[in-house]
GUGU-278739 format. One record per atom (N, C-alpha, C, O): residue in one letter; y, x, z. Coordinates in steps of 0.05 Angstrom, whole numbers, plus 5000, padded with zeros to 4 digits. Atoms other than C-alpha are relative to their C-alpha. Example, Ala and Ser with C-alpha at 12.3 -4.5 7.8 and 13.67 -1.06 7.14 Angstrom:
<atoms>
A497650185000/A491052465156/A502450185000/A502450395013/S497649844999/S497952735143/S502249855014/S504449955018/
</atoms>
This chain:
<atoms>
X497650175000/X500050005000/X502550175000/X504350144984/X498949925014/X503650495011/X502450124982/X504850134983/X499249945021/X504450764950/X500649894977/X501650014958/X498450215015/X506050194915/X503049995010/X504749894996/X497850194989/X511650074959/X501350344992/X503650264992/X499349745010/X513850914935/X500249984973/X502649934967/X500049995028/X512050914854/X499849764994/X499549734970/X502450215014/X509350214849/X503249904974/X502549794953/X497850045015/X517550104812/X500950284980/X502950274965/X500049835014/X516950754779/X497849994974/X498250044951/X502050095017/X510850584746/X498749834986/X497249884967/X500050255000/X510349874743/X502549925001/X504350084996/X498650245002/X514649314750/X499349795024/X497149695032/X500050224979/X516248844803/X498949714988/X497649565003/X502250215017/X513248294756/X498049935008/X497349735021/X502949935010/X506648554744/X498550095031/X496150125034/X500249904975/X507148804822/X499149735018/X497349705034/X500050304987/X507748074844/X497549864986/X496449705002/X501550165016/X502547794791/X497150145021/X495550025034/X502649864983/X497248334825/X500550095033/X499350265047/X500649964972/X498848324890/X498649815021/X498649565021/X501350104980/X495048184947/X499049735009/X496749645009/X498950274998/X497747554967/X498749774977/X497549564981/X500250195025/X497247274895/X496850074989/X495549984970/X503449985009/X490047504889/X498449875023/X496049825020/X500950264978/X488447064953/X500749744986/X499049564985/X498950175008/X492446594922/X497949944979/X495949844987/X501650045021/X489046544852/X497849895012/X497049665006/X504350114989/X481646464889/X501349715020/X500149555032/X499950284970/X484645914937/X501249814966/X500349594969/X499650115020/X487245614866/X497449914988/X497149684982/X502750095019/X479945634832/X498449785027/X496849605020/X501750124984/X477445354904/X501349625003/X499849425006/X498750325008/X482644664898/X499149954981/X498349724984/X500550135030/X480544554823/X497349935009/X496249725002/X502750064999/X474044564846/X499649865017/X497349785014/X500350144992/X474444144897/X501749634991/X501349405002/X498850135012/X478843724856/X497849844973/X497449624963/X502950165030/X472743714797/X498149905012/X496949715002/X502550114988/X467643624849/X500749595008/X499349395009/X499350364993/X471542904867/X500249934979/X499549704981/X499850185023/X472542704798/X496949994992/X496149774984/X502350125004/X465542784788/X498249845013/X495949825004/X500950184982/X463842294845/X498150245018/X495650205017/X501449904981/X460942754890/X500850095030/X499350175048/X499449954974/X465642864945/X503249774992/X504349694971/X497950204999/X471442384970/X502450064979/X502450294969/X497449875007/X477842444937/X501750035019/X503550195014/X498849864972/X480742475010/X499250235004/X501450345000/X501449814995/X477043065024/X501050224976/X501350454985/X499049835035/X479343434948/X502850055015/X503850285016/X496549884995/X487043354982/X499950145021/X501550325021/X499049904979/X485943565050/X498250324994/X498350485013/X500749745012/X482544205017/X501150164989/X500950404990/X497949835014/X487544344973/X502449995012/X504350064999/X497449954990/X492944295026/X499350235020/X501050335035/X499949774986/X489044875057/X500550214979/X501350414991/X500149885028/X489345234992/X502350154989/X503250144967/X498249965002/X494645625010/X500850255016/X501350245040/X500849724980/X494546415027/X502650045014/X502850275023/X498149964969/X501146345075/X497949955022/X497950065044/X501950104975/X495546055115/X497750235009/X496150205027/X502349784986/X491046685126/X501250274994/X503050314978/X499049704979/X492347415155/X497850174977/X495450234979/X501549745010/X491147905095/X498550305014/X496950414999/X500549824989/X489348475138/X497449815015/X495449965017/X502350114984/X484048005176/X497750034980/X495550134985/X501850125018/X481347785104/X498650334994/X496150364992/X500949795010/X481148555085/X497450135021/X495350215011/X502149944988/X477048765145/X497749865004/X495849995013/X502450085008/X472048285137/X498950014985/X496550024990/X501049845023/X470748465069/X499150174998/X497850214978/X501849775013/X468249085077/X497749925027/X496850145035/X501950034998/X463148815117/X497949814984/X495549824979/X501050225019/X462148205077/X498650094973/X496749954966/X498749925024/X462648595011/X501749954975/X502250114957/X497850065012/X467548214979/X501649805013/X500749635029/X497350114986/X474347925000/X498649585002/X498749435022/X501050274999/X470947154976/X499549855019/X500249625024/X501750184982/X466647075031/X501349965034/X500949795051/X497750044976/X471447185089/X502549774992/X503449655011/X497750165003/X477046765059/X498649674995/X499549475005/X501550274994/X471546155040/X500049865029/X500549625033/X500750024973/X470146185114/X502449935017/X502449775036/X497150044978/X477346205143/X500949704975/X502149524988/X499450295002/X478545555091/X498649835011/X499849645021/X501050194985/X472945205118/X501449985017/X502849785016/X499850044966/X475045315190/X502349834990/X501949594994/X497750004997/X482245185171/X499949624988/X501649454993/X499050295013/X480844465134/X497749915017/X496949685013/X501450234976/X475844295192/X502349905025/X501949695037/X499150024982/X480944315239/X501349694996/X502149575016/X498550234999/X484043645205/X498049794985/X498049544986/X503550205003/X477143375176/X498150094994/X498050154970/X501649845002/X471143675186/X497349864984/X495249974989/X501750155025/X466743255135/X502650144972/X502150354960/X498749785016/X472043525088/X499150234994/X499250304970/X500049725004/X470144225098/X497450014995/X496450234998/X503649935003/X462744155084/X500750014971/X498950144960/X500450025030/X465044045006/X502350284987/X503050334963/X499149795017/X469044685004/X497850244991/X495850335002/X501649785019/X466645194950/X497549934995/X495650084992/X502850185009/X461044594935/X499650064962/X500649994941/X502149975023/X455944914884/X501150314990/X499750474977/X499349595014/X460445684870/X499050115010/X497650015027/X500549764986/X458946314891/X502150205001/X504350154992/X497549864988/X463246824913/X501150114976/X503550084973/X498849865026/X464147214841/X501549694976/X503149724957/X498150215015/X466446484811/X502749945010/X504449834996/X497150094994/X472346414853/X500150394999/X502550405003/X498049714999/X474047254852/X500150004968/X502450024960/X499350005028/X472647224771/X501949774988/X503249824968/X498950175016/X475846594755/X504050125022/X505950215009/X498249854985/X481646844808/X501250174981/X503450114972/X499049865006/X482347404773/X501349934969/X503350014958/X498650185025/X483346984708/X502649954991/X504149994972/X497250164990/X488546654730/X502450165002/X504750104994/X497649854998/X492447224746/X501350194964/X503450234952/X499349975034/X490947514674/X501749914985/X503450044972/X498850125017/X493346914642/X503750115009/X504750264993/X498249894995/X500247054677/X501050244990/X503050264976/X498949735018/X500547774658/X499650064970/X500350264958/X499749995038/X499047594582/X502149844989/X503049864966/X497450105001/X504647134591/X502850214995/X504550204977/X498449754998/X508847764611/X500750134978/X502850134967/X501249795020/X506148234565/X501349854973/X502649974956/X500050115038/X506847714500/X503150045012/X504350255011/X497449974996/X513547594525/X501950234987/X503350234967/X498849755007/X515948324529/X499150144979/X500850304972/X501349915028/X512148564469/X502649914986/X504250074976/X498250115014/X516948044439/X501950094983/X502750104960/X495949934998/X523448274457/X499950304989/X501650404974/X499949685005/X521349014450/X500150024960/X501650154946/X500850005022/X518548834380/X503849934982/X504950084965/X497150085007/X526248464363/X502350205000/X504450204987/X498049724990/X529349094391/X499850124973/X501250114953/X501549755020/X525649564349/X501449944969/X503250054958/X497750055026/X527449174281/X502350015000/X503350134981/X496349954993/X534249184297/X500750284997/X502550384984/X498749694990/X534749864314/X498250254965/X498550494959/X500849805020/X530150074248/X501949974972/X502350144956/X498150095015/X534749684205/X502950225010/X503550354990/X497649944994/X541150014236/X499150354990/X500350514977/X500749585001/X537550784234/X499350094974/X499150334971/X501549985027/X534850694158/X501350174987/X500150314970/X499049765019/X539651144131/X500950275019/X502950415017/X498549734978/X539751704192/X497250174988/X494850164992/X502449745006/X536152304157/X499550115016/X501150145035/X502249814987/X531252714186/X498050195002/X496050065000/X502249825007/X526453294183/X498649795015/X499349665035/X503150104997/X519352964181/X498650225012/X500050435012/X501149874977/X514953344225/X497149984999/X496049775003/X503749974998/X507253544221/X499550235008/X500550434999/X500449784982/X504153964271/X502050155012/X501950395014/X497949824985/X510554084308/X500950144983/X501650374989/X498449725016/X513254414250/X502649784974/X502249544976/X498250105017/X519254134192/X498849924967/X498450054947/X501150125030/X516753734134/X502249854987/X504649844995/X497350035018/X520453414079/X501749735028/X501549685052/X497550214978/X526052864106/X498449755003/X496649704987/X500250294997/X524852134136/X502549975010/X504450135011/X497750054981/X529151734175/X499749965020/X497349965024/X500850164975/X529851484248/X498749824999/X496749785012/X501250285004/X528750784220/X497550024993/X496049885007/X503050075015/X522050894177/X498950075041/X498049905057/X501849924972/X519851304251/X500449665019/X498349555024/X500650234993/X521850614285/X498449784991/X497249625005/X501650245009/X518650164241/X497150084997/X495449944986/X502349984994/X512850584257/X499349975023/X497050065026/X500650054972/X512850374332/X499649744993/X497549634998/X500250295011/X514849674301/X497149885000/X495749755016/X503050005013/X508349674264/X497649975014/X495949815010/X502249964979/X503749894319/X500449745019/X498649575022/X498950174976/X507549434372/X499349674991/X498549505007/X501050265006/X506248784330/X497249934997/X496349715001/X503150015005/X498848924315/X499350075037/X496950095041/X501150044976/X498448964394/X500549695014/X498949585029/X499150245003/X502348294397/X497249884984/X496049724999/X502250245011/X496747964355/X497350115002/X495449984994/X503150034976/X490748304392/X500449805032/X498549685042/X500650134977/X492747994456/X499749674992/X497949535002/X500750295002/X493647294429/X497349944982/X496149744990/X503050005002/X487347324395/X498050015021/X496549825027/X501550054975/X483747514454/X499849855025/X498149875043/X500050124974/X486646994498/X497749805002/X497149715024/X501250314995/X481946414485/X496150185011/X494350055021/X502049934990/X475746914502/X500550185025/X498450265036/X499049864972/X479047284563/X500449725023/X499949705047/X498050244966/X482446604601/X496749824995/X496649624980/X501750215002/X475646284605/X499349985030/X499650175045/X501449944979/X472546034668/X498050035009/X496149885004/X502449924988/X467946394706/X498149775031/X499049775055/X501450284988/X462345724740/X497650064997/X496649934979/X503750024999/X454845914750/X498549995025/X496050005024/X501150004974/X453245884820/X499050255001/X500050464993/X501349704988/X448546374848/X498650184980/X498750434983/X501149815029/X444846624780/X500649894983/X499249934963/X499050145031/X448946164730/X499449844993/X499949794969/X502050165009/X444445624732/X501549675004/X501249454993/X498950274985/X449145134777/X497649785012/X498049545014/X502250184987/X442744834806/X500249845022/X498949635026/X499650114973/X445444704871/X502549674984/X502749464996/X499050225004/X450044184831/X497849774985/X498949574975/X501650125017/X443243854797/X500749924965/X501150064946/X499050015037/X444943554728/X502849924993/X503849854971/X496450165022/X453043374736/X500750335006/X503150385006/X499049805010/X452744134737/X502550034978/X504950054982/X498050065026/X456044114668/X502149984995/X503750144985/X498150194991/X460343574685/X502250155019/X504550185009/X497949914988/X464043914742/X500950224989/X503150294997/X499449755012/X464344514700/X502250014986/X503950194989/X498250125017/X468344144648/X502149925012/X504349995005/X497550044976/X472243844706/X501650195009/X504050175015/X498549774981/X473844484736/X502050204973/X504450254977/X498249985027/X476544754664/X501849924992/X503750054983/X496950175010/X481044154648/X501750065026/X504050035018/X499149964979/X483644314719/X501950115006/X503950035017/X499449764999/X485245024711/X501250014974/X503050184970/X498649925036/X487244994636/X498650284988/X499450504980/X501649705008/X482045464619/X497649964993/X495949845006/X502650135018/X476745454561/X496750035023/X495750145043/X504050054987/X468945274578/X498850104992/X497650014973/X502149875014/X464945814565/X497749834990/X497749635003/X502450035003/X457745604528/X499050125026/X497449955033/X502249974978/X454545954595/X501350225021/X502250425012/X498849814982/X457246324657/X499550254986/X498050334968/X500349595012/X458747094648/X499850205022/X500450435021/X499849734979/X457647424712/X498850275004/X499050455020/X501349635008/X453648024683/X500650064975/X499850264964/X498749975031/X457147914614/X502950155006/X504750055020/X496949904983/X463248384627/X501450034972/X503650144974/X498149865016/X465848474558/X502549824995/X504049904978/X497550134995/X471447954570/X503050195012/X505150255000/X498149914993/X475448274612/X499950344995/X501750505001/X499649755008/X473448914588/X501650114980/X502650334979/X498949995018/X476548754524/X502949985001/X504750064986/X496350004991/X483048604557/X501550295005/X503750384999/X499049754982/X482649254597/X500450304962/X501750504959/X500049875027/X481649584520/X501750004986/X502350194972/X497850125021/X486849224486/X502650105012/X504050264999/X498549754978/X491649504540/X500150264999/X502250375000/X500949735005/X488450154531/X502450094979/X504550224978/X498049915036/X491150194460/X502849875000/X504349924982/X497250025002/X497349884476/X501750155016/X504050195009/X499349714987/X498850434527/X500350274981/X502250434983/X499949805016/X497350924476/X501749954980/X502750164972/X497850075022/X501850664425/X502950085014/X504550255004/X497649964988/X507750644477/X499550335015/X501350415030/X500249644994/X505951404496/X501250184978/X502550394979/X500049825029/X506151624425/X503149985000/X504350194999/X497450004993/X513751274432/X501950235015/X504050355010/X499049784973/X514951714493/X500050254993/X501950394998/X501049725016/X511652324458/X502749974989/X504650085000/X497549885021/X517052234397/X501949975021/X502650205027/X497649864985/X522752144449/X501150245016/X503450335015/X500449724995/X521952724482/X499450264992/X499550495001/X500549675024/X520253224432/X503249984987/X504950164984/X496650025016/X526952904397/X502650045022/X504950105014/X498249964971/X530952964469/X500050305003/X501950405015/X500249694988/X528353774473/X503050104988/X503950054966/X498249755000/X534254234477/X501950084972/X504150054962/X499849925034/X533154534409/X499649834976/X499749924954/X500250265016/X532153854375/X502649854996/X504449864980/X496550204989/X537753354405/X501349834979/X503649794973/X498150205020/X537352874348/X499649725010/X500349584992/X499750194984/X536452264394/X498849975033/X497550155043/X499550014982/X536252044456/X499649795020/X500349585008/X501250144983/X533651604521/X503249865019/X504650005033/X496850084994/X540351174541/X500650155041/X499250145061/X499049794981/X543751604597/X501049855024/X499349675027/X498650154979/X547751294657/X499450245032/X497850435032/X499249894970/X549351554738/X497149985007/X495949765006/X502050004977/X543151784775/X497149964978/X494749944986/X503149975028/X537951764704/X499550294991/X501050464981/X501049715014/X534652344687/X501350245008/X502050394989/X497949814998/X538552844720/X497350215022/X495250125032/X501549844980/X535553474761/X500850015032/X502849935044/X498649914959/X536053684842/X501550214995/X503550295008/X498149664981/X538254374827/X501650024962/X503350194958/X499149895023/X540154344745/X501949784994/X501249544990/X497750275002/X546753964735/X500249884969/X500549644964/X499750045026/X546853994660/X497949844990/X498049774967/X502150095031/X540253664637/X500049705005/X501149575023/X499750305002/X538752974615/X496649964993/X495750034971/X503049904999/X530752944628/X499149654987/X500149444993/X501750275012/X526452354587/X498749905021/X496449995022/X500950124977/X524751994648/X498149724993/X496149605000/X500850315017/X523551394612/X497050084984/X494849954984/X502849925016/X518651824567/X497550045021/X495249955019/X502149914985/X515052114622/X498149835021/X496049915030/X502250144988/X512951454661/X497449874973/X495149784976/X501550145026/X510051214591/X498450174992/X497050054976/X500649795012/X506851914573/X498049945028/X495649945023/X502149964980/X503651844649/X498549735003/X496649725018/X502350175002/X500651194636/X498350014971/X496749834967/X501049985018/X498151414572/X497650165005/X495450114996/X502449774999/X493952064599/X498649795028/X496349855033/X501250134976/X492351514667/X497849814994/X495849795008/X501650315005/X489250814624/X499050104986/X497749914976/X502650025008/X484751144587/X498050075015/X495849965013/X503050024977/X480151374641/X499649795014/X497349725022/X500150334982/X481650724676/X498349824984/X496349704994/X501750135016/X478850394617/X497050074995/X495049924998/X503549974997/X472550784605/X498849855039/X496549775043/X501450124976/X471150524680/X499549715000/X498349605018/X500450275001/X471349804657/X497649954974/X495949784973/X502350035014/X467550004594/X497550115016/X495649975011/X502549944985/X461850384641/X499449765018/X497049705019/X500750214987/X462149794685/X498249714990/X497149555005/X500950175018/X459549304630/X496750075002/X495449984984/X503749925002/X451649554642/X499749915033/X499550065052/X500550134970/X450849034704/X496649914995/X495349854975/X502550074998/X444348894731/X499349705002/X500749555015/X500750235004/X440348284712/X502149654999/X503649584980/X497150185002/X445047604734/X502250045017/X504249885020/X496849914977/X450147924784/X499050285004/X496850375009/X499949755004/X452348604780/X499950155039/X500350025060/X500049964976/X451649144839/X501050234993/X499650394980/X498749724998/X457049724843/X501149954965/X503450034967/X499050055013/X458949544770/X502949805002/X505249864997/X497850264986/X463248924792/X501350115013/X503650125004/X497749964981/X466449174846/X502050234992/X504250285001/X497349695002/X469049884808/X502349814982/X504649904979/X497850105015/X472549264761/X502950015022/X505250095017/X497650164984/X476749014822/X503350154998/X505450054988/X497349844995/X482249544835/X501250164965/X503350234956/X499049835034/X481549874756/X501849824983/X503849894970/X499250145038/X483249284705/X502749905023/X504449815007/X497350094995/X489749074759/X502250284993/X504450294983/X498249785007/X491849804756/X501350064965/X503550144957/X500049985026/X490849824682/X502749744991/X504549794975/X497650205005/X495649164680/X503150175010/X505350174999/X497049944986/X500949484722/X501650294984/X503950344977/X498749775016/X501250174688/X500949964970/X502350104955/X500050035039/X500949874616/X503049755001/X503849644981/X497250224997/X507249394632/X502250195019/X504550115023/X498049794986/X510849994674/X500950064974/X503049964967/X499849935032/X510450314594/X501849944993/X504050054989/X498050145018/X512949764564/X502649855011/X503649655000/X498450114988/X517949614607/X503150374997/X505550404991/X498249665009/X521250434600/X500449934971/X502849934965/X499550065028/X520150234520/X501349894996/X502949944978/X497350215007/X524249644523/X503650175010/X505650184996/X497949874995/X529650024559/X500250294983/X502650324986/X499349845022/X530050614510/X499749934970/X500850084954/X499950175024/X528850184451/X504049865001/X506049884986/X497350175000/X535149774474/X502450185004/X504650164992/X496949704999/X539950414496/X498650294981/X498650534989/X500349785018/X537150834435/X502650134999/X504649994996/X497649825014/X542351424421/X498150174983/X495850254986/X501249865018/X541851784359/X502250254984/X504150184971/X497749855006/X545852394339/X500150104965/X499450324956/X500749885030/X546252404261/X501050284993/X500050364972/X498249795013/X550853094254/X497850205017/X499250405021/X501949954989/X544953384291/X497550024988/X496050214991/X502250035012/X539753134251/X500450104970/X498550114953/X500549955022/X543053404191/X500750335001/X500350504983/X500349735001/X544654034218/X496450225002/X495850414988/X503249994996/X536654154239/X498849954969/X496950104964/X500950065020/X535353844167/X501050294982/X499750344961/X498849715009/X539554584147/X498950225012/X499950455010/X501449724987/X535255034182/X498450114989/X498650344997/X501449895013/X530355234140/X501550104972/X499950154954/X498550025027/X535855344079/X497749894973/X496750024954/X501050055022/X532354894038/X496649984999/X495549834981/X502749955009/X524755044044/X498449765010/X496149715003/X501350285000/X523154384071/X499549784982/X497949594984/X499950135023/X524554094009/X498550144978/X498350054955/X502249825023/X519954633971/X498149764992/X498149804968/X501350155019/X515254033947/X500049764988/X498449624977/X497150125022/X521853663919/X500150174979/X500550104956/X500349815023/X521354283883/X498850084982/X499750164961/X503150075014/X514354263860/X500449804979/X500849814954/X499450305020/X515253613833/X502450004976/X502049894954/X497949905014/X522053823802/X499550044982/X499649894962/X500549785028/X519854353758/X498049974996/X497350164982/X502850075015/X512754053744/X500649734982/X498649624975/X499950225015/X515753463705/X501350184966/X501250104943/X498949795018/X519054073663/X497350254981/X497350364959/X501249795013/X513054533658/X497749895018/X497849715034/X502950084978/X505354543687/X500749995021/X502750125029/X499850104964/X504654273762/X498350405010/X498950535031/X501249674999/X500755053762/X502450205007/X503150345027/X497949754996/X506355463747/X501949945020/X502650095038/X498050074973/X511355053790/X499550115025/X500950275037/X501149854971/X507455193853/X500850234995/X503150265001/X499549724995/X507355913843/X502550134998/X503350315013/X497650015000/X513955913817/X501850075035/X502750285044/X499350074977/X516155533889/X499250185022/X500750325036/X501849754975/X510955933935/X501350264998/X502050355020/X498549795004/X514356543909/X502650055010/X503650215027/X497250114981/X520856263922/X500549945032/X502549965046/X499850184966/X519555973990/X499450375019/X500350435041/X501149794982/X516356694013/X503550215000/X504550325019/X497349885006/X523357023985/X502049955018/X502850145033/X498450144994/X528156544012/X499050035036/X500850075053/X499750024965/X524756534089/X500450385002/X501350475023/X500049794989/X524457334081/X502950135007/X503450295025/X497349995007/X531457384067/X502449755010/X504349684997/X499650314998/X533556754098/X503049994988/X505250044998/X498850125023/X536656534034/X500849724992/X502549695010/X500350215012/X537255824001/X499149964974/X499850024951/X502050025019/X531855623969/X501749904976/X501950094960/X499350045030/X535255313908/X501950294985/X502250334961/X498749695017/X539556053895/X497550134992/X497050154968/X502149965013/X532756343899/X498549974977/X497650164963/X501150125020/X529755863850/X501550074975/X500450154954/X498549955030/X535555943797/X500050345001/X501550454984/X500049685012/X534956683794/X497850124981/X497650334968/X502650035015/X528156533765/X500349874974/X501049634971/X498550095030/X529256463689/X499049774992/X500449574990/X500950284999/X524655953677/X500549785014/X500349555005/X498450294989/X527355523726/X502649864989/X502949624984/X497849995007/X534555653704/X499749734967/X500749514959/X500450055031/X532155513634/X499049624999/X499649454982/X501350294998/X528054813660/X501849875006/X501249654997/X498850134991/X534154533692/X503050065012/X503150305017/X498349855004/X540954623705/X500949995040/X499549835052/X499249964975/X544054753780/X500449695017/X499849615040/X498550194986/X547154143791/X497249765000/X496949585017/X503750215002/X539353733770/X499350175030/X500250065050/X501149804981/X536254353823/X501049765030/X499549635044/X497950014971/X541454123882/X499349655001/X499349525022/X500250344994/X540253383875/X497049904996/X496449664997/X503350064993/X532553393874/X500450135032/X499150055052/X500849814976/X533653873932/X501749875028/X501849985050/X498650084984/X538053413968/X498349805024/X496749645016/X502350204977/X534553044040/X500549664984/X498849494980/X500350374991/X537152324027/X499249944968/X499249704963/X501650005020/X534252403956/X498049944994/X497149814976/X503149945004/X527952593975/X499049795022/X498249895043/X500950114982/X525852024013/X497649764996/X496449645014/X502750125016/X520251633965/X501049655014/X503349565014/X499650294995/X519250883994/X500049915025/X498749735035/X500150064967/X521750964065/X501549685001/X500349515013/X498350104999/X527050484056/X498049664992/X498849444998/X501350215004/X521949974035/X498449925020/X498049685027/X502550054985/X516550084083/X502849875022/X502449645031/X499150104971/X522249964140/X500049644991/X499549465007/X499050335002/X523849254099/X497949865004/X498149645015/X502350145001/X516649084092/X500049995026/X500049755033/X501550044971/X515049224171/X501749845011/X500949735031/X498550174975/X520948824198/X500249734983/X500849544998/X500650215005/X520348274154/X497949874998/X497849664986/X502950044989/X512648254176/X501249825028/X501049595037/X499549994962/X515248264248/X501749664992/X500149474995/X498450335012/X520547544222/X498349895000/X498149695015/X501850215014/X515347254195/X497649885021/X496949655021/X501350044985/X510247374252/X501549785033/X500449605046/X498850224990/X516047084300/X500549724990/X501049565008/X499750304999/X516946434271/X498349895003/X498449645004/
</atoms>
């Protein structure tokens, strides 16, 4: 605890803090335990007096987290202590009442469908902020489309892009995470109803029946057959997360490589008391990058623990189940800390163009060597060009020259084209092929997917 109450706002979000905390994970199970005593009365099996004065216990102000937690670890899960303190608590005002709480579940139907519940909430979140981030992003790839740039492979200067195409490559990723989660909602928000091996026996044949009850209840689809050793539900959540962590890392990655020192062609929005050092007054540190970069190297091992957890034994898992409990909320909280730094450097992007074109002047030219290729192979063989260029390029960095003086001193070049052709193949915002398209295609994807 804590350490939530230290990083849990550095890393997370007060949101996603509230959706998985404590409280609201008592809460949730005392939610699946009213529906269910709510379905059990619509299916004539217990009063409908008895359904209210159940669900007016159904209410974790009413029990002493710290009580619930130490009975749990003898119990082995939080369920069977908090069942127990509702009975007592709705005997005290009718004790025929309390014989029909948690009539026909087992303890993993109210902690799995519980934990549902809180899901659905944080995919609420999540779609949400995906949203706005996604709205940002076009905006900001549209505004950057004409900010040249050295392109970049293996940490080193390739021909030019822009800011914008590089945004509408976050764009891109960020929407295709937007339409994995809503795909996966109708097989994640389901509820978890099998009794003790899935069979619902103890309800005889309106099994079914309350099942269906307890579904319309909750607003949450009816599986074909309980899943309490079927884990790839919420595994798939904890997956889809995964990769949407890694997308918003890769973000963090380019801000921070573009924030270094010797770079400084944009920038993580600045303000009093952001990014600053204890002992170095001058720097302006990617803070923003670095919680998004530390849930990127954190949710994928979190995740393999939800995919290793998926090999449960026979109909209820043992030591599989329980490593879910604490992984797939952490996995929620770090993967919405992310995207919560992304939205705020998305929305206070700075971008320094006289920067980006001085850096685009550092190599005099040789980044555009296969503007040059192409140049002088529409003139003469794509053969000789190369060697031509390669020759050139080895000249020009030994001498650090400019590559196009180089090139015209070479007769055959001279002869293929005249200075002022040379200088305007060799120019960045020239050489930029179908960036300018790809950004229109990805944000008028992104329009189209909002309406």
């Amino acid at each position: 605890m804590s350490r939530q109450r230290l990083f849990g706002p550095l890393f997370s979000t007060s949101q996603m803090l509230e959706v998985f905390s404590d409280e609201q994970r008592i809460q949730s199970m005392l939610d699946f335990e009213a529906a269910l005593a709510r379905a059990v009365a619509r299916a004539g099996i217990a009063p409908a007096k008895a359904a209210k004065t159940i669900q007016a216990g159904c209410d974790a102000k009413h029990y002493a987290m710290g009580e619930l937690a130490k009975e749990a670890t003898a119990a082995g899960n939080v369920a069977i202590p908090l069942v127990k303190a509702l009975k007592a608590f709705v005997a005290k005002n009718d004790p025929k009442a309390a014989e029909y709480v948690h009539w026909g579940a087992t303890s993993q139907d109210a902690m799995d469908t519980g934990l549902v519940l809180q899901l659905r909430e944080s995919l609420k979140i999540f779609s949400g902020d995906l949203a706005k981030l996604g709205d940002t992003l076009a905006k900001s790839a549209k505004r950057q489309a004409g900010a040249v740039m050295a392109g970049r492979t293996w940490l080193q200067q390739g021909p030019p892009v822009t800011l914008g195409l590089k945004i509408a490559g976050w764009l891109d990723a960020v929407d295709r995470h937007r339409e994995r989660l809503r795909e996966l909602k109708p097989r994640v928000l389901a509820l978890q109803f099998g009794g003790a091996v899935g069979t619902l026996a103890a309800l005889g044949e309106r099994g079914p029946k309350v099942a269906r009850a307890l579904a319309e209840e909750l607003d949450l689809e009816l599986p074909a057959i309980p899943w309490h050793a079927q884990r790839d539900r919420i595994a798939e959540i904890a997956t889809a997360l995964g990769l949407l962590t890694g997308t918003l890392g890769k973000i963090g990655r380019d801000m921070a490589l573009l924030m270094q020192t010797e770079v400084g062609e944009a920038f993580e929005p600045g303000g009093p008391g952001r990014g600053g050092s204890s002992t170095m007054p001058h720097k302006r540190n990617p803070v923003g990058a670095a919680t998004m970069l530390a849930a990127g190297v954190r949710v994928p091992a979190l995740v393999s623990v939800m995919l290793a957890s998926m090999m449960q034994e026979h109909e209820r898992g043992l030591g599989g189940w329980q490593a879910e409990w604490e992984t797939l909320p952490e996995i929620c909280l770090l993967a919405h800390g992310a995207l919560a730094r992304a939205m705020e450097i998305a929305e206070g992007l700075e971008a320094d163009p006289e920067r980006m074109s001085k850096n685009l002047k550092m190599t005099h030219g040789l980044i555009l060597a296969e503007a040059a290729v192409f140049a002088l192979a529409e003139r003469m063989g794509r053969t000789e060009a190369v060697a031509i260029v390669e020759a050139a390029c080895r000249e020009a960095a030994a001498k650090e020259r400019e590559l196009a003086e180089v090139l015209l001193e070479d007769g055959r070049v001279s002869q293929a084209m005249t200075r002022q052709e040379l200088e305007a193949r060799l120019e960045p915002k020239n050489y930029l092929g179908s960036a300018s398209q790809w950004i229109e295609s990805v944000v008028a994807a992104h329009r189209g997917a909002r309406k």
